[in-house]
Every structure is written in C-alpha cells, then in structure tokens.
N, C-alpha and C positions, 0 to 999 in steps of 0.2 A: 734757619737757625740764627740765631741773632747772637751781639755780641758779649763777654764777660769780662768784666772789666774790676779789680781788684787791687788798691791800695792804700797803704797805712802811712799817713803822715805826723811826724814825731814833731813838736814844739819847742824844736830848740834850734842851735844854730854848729851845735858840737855834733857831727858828724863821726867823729870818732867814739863817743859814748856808745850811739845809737850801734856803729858798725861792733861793737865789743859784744853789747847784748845780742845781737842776731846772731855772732859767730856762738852765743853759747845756749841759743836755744836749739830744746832736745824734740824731735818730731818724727815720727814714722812716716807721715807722710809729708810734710816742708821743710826740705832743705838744703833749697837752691835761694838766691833773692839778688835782685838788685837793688842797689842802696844808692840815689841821688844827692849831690851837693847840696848843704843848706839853700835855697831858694825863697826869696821871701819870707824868712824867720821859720820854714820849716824843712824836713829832710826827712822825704821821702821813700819808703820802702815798698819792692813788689817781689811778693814770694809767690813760689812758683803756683801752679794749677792755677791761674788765672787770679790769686790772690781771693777766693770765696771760701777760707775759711776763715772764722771770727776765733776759733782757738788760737790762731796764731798772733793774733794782736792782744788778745787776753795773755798771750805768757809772756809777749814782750812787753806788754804796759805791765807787768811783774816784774820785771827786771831795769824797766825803767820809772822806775815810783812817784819821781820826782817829776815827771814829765808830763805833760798832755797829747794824747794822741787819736786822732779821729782817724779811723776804718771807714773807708768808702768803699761800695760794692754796688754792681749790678751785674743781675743773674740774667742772660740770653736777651736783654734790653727789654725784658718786663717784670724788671721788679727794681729798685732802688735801695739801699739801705747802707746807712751808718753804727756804727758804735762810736760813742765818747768818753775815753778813759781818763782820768783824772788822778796824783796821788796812789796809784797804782791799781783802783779799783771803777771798775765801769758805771756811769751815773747819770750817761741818757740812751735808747736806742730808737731806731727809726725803721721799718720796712712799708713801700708804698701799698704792698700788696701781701697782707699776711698768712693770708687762707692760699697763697699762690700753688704753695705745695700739700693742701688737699688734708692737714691736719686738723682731727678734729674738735683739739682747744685752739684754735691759735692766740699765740700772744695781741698784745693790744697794738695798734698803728703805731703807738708812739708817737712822738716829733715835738718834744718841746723847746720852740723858740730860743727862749728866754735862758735857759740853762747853757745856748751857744753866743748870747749878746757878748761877753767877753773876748770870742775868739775873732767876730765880725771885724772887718777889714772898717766898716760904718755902725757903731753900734746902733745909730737910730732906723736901721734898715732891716729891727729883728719882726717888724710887722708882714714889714717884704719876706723873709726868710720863713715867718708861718704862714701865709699864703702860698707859698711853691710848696711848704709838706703837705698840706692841706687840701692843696688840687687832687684833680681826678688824677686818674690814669695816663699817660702819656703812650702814646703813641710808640715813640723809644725812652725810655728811663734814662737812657745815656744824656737826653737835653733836660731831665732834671738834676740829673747830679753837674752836669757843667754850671749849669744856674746856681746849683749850693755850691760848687766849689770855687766859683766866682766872687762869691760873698763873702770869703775866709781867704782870699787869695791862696787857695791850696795849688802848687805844679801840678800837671805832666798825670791828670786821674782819666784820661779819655786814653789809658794804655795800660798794658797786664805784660806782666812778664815774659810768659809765650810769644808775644806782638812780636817785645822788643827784642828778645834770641833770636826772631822769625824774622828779623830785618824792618819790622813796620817801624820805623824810628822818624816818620815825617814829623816835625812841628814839637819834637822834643827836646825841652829847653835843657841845655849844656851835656847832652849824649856824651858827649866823650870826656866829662868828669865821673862819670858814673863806675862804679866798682860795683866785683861781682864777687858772692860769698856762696861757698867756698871760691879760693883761689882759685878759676879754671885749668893754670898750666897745668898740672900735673894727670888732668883727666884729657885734654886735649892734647897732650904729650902720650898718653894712654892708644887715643884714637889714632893716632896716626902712624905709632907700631902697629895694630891692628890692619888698620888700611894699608901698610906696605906687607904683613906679611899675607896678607889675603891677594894684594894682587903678586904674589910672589908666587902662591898655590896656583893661582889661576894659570900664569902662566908659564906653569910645569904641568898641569893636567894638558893643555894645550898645548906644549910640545909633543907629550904621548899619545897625543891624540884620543884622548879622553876626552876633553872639552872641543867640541869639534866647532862650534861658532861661538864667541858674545862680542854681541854688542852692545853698545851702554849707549841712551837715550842721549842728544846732544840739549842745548839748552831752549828753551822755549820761548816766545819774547812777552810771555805773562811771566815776569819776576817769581811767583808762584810758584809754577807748575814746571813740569820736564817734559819733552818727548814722551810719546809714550808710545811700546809696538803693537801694532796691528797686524796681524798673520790668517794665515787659513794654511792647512793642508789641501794638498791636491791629492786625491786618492788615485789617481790614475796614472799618475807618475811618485808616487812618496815624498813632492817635491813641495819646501815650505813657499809662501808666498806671504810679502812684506812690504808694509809701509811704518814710517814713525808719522805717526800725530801730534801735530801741534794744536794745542787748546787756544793759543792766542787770540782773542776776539779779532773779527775783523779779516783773520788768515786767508789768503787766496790764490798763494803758489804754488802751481800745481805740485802734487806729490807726487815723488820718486818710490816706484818697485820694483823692489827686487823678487829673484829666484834665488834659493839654494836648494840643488839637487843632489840626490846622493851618484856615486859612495863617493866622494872627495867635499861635498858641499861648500865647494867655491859659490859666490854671488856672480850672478848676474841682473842685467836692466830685465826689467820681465815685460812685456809691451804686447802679449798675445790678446787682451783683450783692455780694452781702454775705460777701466774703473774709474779713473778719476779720482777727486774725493771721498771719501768713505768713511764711515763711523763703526761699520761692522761689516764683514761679507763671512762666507759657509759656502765650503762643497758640499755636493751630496754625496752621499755615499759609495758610489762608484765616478766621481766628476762627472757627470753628465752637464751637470744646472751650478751655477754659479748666482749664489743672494747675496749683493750690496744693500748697504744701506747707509741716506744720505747724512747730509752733516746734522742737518737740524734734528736726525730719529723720525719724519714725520712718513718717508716715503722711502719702497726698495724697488730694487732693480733688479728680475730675472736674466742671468743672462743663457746661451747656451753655448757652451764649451768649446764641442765639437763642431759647431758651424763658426765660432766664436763673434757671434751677434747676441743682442739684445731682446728677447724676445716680448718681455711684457715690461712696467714702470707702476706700481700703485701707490696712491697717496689715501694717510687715515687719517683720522680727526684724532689727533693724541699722538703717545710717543710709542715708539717701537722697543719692548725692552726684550726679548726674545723671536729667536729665528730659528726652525731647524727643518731638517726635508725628512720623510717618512723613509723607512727604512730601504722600500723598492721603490725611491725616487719616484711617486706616482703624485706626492702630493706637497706643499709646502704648508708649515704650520710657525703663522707669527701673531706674540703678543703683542698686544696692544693695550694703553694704559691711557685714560680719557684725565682729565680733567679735576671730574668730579670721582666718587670711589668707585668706578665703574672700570670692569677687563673684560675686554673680548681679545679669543680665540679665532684666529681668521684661519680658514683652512683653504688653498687656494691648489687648484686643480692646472697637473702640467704635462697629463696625456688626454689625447681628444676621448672623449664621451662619458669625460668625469665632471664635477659639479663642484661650483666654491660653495661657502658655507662658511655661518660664524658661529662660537656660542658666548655669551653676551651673560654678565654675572654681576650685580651688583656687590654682593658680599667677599667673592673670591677674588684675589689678588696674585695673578699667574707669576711666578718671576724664573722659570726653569723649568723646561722640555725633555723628552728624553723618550725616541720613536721606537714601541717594539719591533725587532728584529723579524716578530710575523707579520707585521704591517698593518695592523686593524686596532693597534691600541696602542694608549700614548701614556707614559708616567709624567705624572707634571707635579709639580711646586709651589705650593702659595707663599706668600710673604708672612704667614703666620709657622712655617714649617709644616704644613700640613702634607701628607702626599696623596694625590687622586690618580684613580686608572680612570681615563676617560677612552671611549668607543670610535674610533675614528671617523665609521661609516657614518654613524648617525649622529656626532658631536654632540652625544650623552654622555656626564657624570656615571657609571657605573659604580664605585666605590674612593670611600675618604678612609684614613685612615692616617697613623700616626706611629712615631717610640716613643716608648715610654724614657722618661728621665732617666741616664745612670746615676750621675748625683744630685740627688733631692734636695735641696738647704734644709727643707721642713719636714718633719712627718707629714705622711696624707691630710693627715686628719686635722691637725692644726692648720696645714696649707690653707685647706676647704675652706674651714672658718673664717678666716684670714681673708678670705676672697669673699663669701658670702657675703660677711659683712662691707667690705668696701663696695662691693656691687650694688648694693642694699640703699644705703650712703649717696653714691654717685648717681642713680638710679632716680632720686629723689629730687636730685638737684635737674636732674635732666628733663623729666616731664613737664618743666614751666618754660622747655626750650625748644624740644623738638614733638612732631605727630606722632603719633597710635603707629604708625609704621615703617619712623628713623628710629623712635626706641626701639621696635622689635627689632630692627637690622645692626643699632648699637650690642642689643644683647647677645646677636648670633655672631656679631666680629670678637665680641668679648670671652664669650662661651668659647671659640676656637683659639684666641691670645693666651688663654687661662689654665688650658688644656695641660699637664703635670707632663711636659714632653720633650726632647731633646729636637731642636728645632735642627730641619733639614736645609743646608744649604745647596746643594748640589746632589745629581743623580745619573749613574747610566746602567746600561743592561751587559751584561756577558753575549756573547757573542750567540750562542743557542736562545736566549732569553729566557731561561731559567731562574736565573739571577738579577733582581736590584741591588746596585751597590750604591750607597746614601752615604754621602758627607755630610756630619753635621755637626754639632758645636762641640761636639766633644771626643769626635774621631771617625770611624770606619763602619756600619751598618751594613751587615749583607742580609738582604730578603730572601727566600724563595716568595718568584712572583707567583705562584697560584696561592700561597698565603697568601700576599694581598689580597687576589680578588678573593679569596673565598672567607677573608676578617669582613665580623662583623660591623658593619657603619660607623664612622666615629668613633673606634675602640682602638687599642693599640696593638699592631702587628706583631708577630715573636720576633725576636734577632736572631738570625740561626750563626753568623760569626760578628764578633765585634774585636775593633784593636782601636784601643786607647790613643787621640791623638797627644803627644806632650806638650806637657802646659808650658805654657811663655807667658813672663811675664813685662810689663810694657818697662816697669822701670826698672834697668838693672842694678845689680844689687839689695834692691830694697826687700827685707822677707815682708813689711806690710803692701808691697804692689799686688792687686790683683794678676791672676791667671789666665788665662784665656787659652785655649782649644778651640783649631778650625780646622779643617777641611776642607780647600778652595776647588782641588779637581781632581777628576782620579780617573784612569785611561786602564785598559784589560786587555792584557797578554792573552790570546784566545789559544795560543800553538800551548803555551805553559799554564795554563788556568790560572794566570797571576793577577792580582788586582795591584793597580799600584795608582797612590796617593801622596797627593805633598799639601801642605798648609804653611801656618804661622811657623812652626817649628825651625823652619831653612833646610827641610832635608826630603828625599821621595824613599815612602817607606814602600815594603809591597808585602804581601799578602799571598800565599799558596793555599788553592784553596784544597787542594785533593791532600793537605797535608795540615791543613789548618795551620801554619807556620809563618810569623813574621819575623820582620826584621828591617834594617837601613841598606837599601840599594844605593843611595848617595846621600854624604852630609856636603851641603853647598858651600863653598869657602863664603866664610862671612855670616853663616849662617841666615843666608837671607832670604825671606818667603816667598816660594814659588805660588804664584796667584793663579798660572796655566800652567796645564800639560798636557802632550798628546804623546802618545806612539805614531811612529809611521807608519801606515800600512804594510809597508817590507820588512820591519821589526828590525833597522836599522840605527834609527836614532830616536831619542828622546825629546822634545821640543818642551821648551818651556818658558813663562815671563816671569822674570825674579823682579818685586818691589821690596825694599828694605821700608820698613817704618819709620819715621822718624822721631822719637820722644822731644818733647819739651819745644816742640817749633813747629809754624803753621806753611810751613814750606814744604813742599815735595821732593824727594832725594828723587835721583834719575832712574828709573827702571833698567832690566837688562834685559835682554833677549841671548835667548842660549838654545843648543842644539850638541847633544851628550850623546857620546856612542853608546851605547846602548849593549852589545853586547861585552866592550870593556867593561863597562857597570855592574855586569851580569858576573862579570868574573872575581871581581874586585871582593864584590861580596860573596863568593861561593855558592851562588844559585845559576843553576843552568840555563843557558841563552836559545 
C-alpha cells in the first residue's frame, strides 16, 4: 500500500483569516486540520483522512473568496492531482491518472500550465511545469508532486495529517508553530478521564479477582509498533504459555517465557522446552506435539512434549499463515501462501505408518483451519469468506459453501446488474493482458469475491461436532455441520442461530462514521453448550445454545477489542488479547494480555458456570 498525501495551501500570509474559515466549516466527515504558519507567502492546511477530499477545499475556497488556493493530493502513490481555486470558484484541475478508479467517463487529464504561470516561484519555468503534467506515470506520484510543489515553493506537501498526529514530523518546516482546529484540550482532557477511570476498573476487577492477569505490551524499538503477546494453551496442564514480540527489524534477544498456571496464575520463567524465537506455536489437543514457527513464517518446528525434544524442523517455499493439529493428534495441518496466488495445504503425518501429503490450489486462498472432532474432516477458510469441508484422508475438497448476506445495501437484482456489467467492462480491458486461462482463473476468483455473502472470518466446531460456529462480519453463524456437507456446491448454507455482532463505529461521535461488525474468536463451553465470542465491540458475548439465549458475559473496561480468546481446558479461566484501535494515527497503541476468571464472569452475568 502506498502513501496518501493531502494538502490545501491558502495564498496569503494571514494565518488567522485562513484559521476563522476552517473553524466554521461544516462537514460530516472533516473536522479535525492542522493549520501551518505562513511559509513562503503561503499557509498551509491538512485535514484529516489523509486530506483526499476535494469538498473540503471547495468550501474553504468559499469562504475564502478573496484568496487562491491549490489542493494537492496523492492517492496510495499512484495518482497525482491538484485543484486551483481562485476568487472563490475552481478554474483549473489536474489527475495523472483519471480512469485510476475504473469510471466509465472519466474526466479529462487536465494540467494546464499556463493558467499556474502566476503562481511559479520562476514564471519562465511554466514549460518546465507542462512537461512534469504531461509525463507518464511515475513510478511514486509522491516525486511528481515534490517536483510541482518545488515550482510554487508550496511547504511541508510530502505529509497528511494522520503522518503528523502519528508523530512522522521529520523534515517539517516550523512543527511547533503549527495549531490544531478544533482546540485539542478539551478532547484530550476527555481521554484521560477515560484512561484514569478505566485503569481504576481495572484495578478493582483485579482485586476481586475477577481480572486475574493483564498485562500491557511494553515499548518496541520500531517507534511504530508495541509488543505484542504471543501465547498457547497447554491442554495438559490448563496452563497459558507466553512471550511478547517485538517487531523491531534486526531484533535478536532472546525471548523471555513465561507460565501462568491455574488456580492462583502467578507467572513464572517457563524453560521446559527451548522454543526460542517464534512467530506462532499450538498445542494439540491433548499436549502431546508442540508447533513453532519461525520468525521469517518460512519454517516450523515439531516438538514433543512429553519427551520434551524436537522431533522434526520443515522449511516451505512461501509463508506460513495457518497451523493447527487434527483433532486425535494423528496429524499436522499448515498453510502455506507462495508468492504468486498460489495455497497449499500441507498435511504432515506424526504417528509411524501415516503419510504427508499437500493440496495445492491456485484459486483458493486458505487463511483458517478448524479439525473435526471425528478426525477425517477439516472446516477451512478462504480469504474470500468462503467455507469448504475438505476430507483429510484423501486431501479432497468435498463441499464449498457460503451465508448468505444479513444486510444487503442493494436488492439482488440490482446487485447482479451492477456486477454483471462491471465484470462485463473489466473483462474487456483484461483480454489485451492476460491468457485464455488467467482470465478464466480471474473469473472464478471473481465469481467467489462477488458472491451476495457475509464473509467468514473465523471458525470452530462444538465439542461433539455437530456444530460450526462462523465469525463473520457481521456477528455469530451457527451451522449444523451435516448441512454443510449435504448443501448444495457453491450455494449458501441455512443459519440455524445467529446473534448480531454491534456495530462500532471508527470515529466516535460522528453519526456519518461508518459501522463495522467483526468477530475475531469464539471458544465453546462444551459442560454448558455455551458459545462465546468477542470482536470489535470490547465485550465477550455468549450464546446458550439449548436455550437459544444471548447476552454480555463481560464488557471490557475501555471497551477494548478482544482479537483472542480461549477457555482453558479446566473451565477456569478466560484468556484473552485486548488491541484498542487507534483513530486518526498510524501508530500502534500497546496490546494487552489478560486472563478473567471465568466462573466470576459466569456469575456476574446470571448464567451458570
């Protein structure tokens, strides 16, 4: 992904004019901005989302009439483009790349010169200035707008708003004259009521022994990023197992793990088997076999528990993005992600007179595992939200299958349209580019993207395997698994329960911020037939299923989204990884790790433990 770069430079030297107008424009979606000191006869404004939208400098060159003000933008460093307001009415524009977003008029290129000789830093240099519109493509658009903003002596356009909240402030001229509109104090006087009285909850669930561990990621030495935890359950003792990760390029001190065991889950150093670095490990299901896996993703490590050695090491060609062991520990099942769009399915054999084996898919794209409880069949995941029962014995696809949408945006039938024709369109543009048999493999990734379906993000089975329960973008999906297998191919499966995740929205307060609904993990009470799930929301909901009854087993102080979760095998505690989101900045807040009694929670909320 590349970068978005957005600002509007005003053509004056009154700073306070420019700062009057922005405090009184009215926007549903901008209305954060930093405002820079006259610089070079002009003064600069960056409002928030990256500064990419062109309404917002249309209603300020309205309120600033008398002014001239050029809008600079680049979209993800492949596209380039200005607006030039003048008098309070727009009267040149420019995009390098028009057709970039697949419209079927697009406006014309633009870029004339001549109508910016005035504003040139050298006005005999506007020959210079229509040759850089006029050029191809760029590589990054970011080194065509340096080169035009070099030519106008425009400040500080190789930065967006987000950068500068997010601390990227290298090489920007006079940072600390800069004013931020709205006044921050009184929203950062906000947060940090909030943040005292959350760690004030915190630490009264954690006297009652309600919150029975957290810990909070320490700092990382990528300015970026945080710690972040790494855990496994041990099934054979209930006991968690912990490292934090640091992402720092270059890291190479060995990492510290811990134990916490129940029922008091004090820490201790954990040293029973010598893991080392790791980017991922999994028990299996009874601890027998322990899978690491290394830093790079390219290679894991079997070990065995009970003898506490090493027993195998394999290296793939690609990255490792799933791991899990068959349900009677007979066999290991990891993805693998190549290069090119290419997934296999390794299935790796770990009692004597069994056989490895891969399945190897150009179209599908595995990203989540989930071993039936009989052993001979696997639920799995594509990156398109698809779910497949695949055969273990014989690492055959037996059935695909899908849910259907809860909230539609479109009628069917309009959807169809709507798609037909862009498929139609894009179709057309693609046969001067690729074979007789990358288009048929574009149409069959297309046909499964397109699908009217609530995409799955996560999956696991009830303990009998009667049941899949599916996280997906919109909340809680219970199967019966023989409806899957017995839906017909590529149709969509009934939902026999569903519970509504609630919606979060990214920016608070605003009613125009979008929604969003997830579902990151869901773990099953097998003693109470409970299903229990947490997402975006900050809270683990659960689900009864002999009762069809939900409800909130915990709201998280802070409300902050749990991304894991397990039960313990003893059904003693709750484990889980809280990441808070952060709006408006490209920095990482610290992750937690936490571990919740489990039956206090039970009690809390009136459901039986």
């Amino acid at each position: 992904m590349g970068g978005h770069y957005g600002t509007i430079h005003v053509r004056t030297e009154d700073r306070d004019a420019v700062r009057s107008a922005v405090e009184r424009l009215v926007s549903d979606r901008t209305r954060r901005f930093q405002i820079a000191p006259p610089i070079g006869g002009w003064v600069t404004v960056f409002p928030e989302h990256n500064g990419q939208d062109s309404a917002v400098s249309e209603a300020l060159a309205a309120r600033l009439s008398d002014k001239t003000l050029i809008h600079c933008l680049v979209h993800d460093d492949d596209v380039f483009a200005y607006w030039l307001f003048e008098d309070g009415r727009l009267v040149e524009t420019y995009n390098s790349c028009p057709d970039y977003f697949g419209d079927p008029n697009p406006q014309p290129r633009g870029g004339n010169a001549e109508a910016l000789r005035h504003l040139l830093l050298d006005p005999t240099k506007v020959s210079e200035l229509q040759t850089l519109l006029d050029s191809d493509r760029f590589d990054f658009e970011l080194e065509r707008q340096d080169q035009f903003a070099a030519l106008f002596g425009l400040p500080n356009t190789a930065y967006a708003y987000e950068y500068l909240q997010g601390g990227e402030r290298d090489g920007v001229q006079r940072w600390k004259d800069f004013i931020h509109i709205p006044d921050p104090a009184p929203e950062k006087a906000a947060r940090r009521a909030a943040a005292a009285q959350e760690r004030a909850e915190l630490k009264r669930l954690q006297r009652e022994r309600v919150l029975l561990v957290n810990e909070v990621g320490g700092k990382s030495r990528n300015k970026h990023f945080a710690k972040t935890p790494l855990w496994a359950l041990d099934p054979a003792t209930s006991a968690v197992i912990l490292t934090w990760q640091d992402y720092a390029y270059g890291e190479t001190s060995p990492p510290e793990w811990q134990r916490f065991s129940p029922p008091q889950w004090g820490t201790e150093k954990w040293e029973a088997i010598e893991v080392g670095r790791a980017a991922g490990l999994q028990f299996s299901s009874a601890g027998s076999w322990l899978v690491t896996q290394s830093q790079d993703r390219s290679q894991i490590h079997v070990w065995d528990c009970r003898n506490k050695r090493r027993i195998t090491e394999k290296r793939f060609t690609g990255t490792v993005t799933a791991m899990t062991f068959a349900a009677d520990e007979s066999w290991l099942f990891v993805v693998v992600h190549n290069q090119a769009p290419l997934t296999q399915l390794h299935r790796l054999a770990l009692k004597p007179g069994l056989e490895d084996a891969v399945l190897t898919d150009e179209i599908l794209h595995f990203q989540s595992i989930a071993p039936h409880p009989g052993g001979h069949l696997l639920a799995v995941v594509d990156n398109f939200g698809v779910l497949l029962a695949l055969d273990a014995q014989s690492m055959r696809i037996i059935n695909q299958v899908w849910i259907k949408e809860t909230h539609p945006v479109l009628p069917e039938h309009l959807r169809e349209g709507i798609i037909s024709n862009a498929s139609e369109k894009f179709e057309g543009v693609l046969k001067n580019h690729l074979s007789t048999g990358e288009l048929e493999q574009h149409r069959q990734r297309s046909a499964r993207h397109f699908l009217p379906k609530d995409s799955i993000f996560t999956c696991c089975f009830s303990s009998d395997g009667n049941w899949l329960f599916c996280g997906t973008h919109y909340g809680l999906c219970c199967l019966d698994w023989n409806n899957v297998l017995r839906c017909s191919d590529m149709q969509p499966v009934p939902v026999q329960s569903f519970v509504e995740a609630e919606p979060v929205t990214s920016e608070e307060g605003r009613s125009a911020a979008p929604a969003h609904r997830l579902v990151y993990s869901i773990a099953f009470d097998a003693e109470q037939k409970r299903v229990l799930f947490s997402g975006l929301e900050g809270k683990i909901t659960f689900l009864e299923l002999n009762e069809a009854r939900s409800g909130t087993l915990l709201e998280v102080p802070g409300r902050i989204p749990l991304t894991q979760l397990s039960l313990t095998p003893d059904r003693s505690a709750l484990v889980a990884t809280g990441h808070r989101r952060v709006a408006r900045s490209n920095k990482s807040e610290s992750p937690c790790f936490q571990i919740w009694n489990y039956a206090a929670l039970c009690q809390a909320a009136g459901v039986p433990h």
